[in-house]
C-alpha positions in Angstrom: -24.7 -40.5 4.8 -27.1 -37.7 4.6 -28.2 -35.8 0.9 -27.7 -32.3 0.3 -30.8 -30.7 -0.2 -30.6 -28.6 -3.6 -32.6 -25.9 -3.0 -29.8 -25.3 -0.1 -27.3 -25.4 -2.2 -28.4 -23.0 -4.6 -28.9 -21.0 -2.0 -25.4 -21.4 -0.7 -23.7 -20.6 -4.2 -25.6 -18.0 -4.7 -24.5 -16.0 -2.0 -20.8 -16.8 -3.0 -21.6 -15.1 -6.2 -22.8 -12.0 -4.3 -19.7 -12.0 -1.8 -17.6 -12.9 -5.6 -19.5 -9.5 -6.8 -18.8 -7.4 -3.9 -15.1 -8.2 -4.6 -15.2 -7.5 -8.4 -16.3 -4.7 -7.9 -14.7 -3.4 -5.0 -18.2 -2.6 -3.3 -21.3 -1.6 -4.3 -24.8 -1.3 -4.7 -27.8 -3.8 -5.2 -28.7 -2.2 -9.0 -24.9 -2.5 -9.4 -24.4 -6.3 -8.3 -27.7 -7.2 -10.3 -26.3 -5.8 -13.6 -23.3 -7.2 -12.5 -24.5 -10.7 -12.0 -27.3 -11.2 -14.1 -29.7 -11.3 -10.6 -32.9 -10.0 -9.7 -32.3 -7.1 -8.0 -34.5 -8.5 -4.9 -32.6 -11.5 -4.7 -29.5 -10.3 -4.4 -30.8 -7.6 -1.7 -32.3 -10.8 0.0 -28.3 -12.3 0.4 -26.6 -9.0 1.3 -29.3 -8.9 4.2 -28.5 -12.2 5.1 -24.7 -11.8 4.9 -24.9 -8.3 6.4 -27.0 -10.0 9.6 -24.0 -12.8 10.1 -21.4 -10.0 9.6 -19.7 -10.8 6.6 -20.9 -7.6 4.3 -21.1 -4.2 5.6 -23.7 -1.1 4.6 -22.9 2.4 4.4 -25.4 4.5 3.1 -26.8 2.9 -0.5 -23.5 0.6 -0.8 -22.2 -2.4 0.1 -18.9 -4.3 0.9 -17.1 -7.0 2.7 -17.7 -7.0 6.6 -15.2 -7.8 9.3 -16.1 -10.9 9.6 -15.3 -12.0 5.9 -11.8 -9.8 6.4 -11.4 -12.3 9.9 -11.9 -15.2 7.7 -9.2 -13.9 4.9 -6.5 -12.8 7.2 -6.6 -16.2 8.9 -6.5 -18.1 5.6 -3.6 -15.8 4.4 -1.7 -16.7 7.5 -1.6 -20.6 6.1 -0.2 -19.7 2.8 3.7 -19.5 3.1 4.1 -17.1 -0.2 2.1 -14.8 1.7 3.8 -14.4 4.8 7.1 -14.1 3.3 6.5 -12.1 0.2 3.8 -9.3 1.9 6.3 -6.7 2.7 8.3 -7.5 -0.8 4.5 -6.1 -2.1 4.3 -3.2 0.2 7.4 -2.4 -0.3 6.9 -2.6 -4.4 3.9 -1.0 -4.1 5.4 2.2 -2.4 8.4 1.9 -5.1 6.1 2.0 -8.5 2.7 3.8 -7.1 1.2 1.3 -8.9 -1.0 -2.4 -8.5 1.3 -4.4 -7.1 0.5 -8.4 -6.4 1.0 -12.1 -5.6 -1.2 -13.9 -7.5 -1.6 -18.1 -7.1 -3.4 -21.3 -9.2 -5.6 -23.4 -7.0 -8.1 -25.8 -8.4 -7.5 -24.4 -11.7 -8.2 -20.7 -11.3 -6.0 -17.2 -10.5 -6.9 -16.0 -6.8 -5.2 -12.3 -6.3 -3.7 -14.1 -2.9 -2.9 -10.3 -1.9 -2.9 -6.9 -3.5 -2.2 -3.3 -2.6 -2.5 0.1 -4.3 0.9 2.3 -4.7 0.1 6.3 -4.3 -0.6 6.5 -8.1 -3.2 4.1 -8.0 -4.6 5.3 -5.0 -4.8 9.0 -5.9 -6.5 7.5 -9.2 -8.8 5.0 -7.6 -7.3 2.7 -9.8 -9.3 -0.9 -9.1 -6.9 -3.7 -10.6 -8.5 -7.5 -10.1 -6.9 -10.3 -12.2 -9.9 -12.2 -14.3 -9.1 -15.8 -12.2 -8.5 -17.1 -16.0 -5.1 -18.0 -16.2 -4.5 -17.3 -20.4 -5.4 -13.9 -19.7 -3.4 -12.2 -17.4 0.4 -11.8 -16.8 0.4 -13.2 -13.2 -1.3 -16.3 -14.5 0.7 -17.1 -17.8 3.9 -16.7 -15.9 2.4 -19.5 -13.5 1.5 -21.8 -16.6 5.1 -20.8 -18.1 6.2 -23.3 -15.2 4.4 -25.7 -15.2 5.4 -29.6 -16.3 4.0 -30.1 -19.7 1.2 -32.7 -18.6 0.2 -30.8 -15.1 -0.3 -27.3 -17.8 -1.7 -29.7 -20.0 -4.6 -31.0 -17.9 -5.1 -27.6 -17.1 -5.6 -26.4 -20.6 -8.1 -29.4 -21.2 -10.0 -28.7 -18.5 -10.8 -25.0 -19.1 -11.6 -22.9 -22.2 -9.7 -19.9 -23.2 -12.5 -17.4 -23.4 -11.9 -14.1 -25.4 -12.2 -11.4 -22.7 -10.5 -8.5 -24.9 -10.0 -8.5 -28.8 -6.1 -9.0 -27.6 -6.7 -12.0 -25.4 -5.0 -15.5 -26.6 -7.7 -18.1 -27.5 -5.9 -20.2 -29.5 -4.1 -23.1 -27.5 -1.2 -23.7 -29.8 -0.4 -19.7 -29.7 -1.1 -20.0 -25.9 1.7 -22.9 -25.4 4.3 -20.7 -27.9 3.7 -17.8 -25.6 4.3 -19.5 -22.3 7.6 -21.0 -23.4 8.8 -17.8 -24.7 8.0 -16.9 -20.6 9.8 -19.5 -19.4 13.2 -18.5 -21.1 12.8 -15.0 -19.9 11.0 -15.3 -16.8 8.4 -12.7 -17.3 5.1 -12.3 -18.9 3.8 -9.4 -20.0 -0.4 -8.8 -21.3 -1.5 -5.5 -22.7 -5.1 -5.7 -21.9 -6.0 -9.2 -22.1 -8.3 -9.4 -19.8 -8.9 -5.5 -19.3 -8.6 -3.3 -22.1 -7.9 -0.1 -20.0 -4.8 -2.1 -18.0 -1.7 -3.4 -18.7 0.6 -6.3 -16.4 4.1 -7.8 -15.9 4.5 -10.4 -13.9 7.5 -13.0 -12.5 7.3 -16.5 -11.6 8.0 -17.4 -7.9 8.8 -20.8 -7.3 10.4 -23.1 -4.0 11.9 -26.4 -4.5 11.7 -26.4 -8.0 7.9 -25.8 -7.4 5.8 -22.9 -8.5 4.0 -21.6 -5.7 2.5 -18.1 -7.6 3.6 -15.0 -9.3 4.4 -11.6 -8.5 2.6 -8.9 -10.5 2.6 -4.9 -11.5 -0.2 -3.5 -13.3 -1.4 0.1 -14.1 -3.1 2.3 -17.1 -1.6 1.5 -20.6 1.0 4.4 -20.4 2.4 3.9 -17.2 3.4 0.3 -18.0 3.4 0.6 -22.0 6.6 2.0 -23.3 10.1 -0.4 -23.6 11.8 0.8 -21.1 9.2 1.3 -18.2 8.8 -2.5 -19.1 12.2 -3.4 -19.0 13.1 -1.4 -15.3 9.6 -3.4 -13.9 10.7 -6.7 -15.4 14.3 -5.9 -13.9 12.4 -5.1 -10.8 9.8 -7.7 -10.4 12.7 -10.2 -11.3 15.0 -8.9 -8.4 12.0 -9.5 -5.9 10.8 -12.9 -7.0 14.1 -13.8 -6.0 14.5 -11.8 -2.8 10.9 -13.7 -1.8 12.3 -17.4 -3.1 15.4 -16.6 -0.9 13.5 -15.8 2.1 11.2 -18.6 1.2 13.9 -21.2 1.3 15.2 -20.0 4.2 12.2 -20.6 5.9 11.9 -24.0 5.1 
């Protein structure tokens, strides 16, 4: 069996943390994805040439962005994932009925993936940029995950990962973490008020199959769009009535 060479593999995860930039911040340029990642800003002009000559980042002008190749490579991926092919048009059709950040979020190998988002007219007309941080303590869409999770499977997950303070509001604590989550559990929804962002706020629902979780659905938008009890309340109401359209749909389809 052959060794990987290092140097190769550096190589390798570095450009991941360029592609990993790109998406953070919905495009950019190289000064922007050097501050961003900590790079020098010739080598991370060095990977967006390489990526941009195999197709997978584009160039207009100054700034960068996923190519069609990466956006090939997605949409093929998506197609695997069952939550996305059923739930999609639930998103759109959320999307269109809030204006805001609407999105199925999933765990794999320990982290939050945004497995598809969209922008409503409100966030569009306010080039509103909403990623989930990929930890799971920090966001709605995560903690409603963790909220259903077995007590052991949560727990390895916990031990494996830190809870780092992204905001002054985000839950580091483990033992306030766990209280949280299984207030979630009885309600089935989670709500943060910029946990991992200060200038957002999220509500998210569970969506499980088979007594499975298989992700969350998510809303999220500016402080006073999603802020007040009632605008809470309606998008819980909301988001709840679509988990359960999608875990409908879901079961049908098994």
């Amino acid at each position: 069996m052959g060794t990987i060479d290092p140097q190769k593999n550096k190589t390798t995860q570095t450009s991941f943390q360029v592609l990993d930039g790109l998406v953070r911040l919905n495009g950019g340029g190289v000064t922007d994805l050097a501050q961003d990642l900590g790079m020098p800003k010739s080598t991370v002009y060095k990977h967006l040439a390489t990526l941009r000559d195999i197709g997978y980042v584009k160039k207009d002008g100054s700034t960068y962005d996923l190519g069609a190749k990466f956006v090939e490579l997605n949409d093929a991926t998506l197609r695997e994932y069952r939550l996305y092919r059923v739930g999609q048009t639930n998103v759109e059709q959320l999307a269109r009925a809030t204006g805001d950040v609407v999105g199925l979020f999933i765990e794999e190998n320990d982290r939050g993936i945004d497995l598809f988002r969209i922008r409503g007219n409100y966030a569009s007309k306010n080039d509103i940029t909403f990623i989930n941080s990929h930890h799971l303590h920090a966001s709605a869409a995560g903690k409603a995950i963790l909220s259903q999770l077995s007590e052991e499977r949560r727990g390895k997950i916990l031990d494996r990962n830190e809870l780092p303070q992204l905001t002054e509001d985000t839950i580091t604590d483990r033992a306030e973490l766990i209280e949280q989550l299984e207030v979630i559990r009885d309600r089935g929804v989670a709500f943060e008020c910029g946990e991992q962002q200060r200038s957002y706020h999220s509500i998210a629902t569970p969506i499980s199959s088979s007594d499975t979780v298989l992700g969350s659905i998510y809303v999220a938008g500016p402080p006073d769009r999603l802020s007040t009890p009632r605008m809470r309340q309606d998008l819980a109401m909301t988001l709840g009535t679509t988990a359960r359209d999608i875990e409908r749909r879901l079961a049908d389809n098994e």
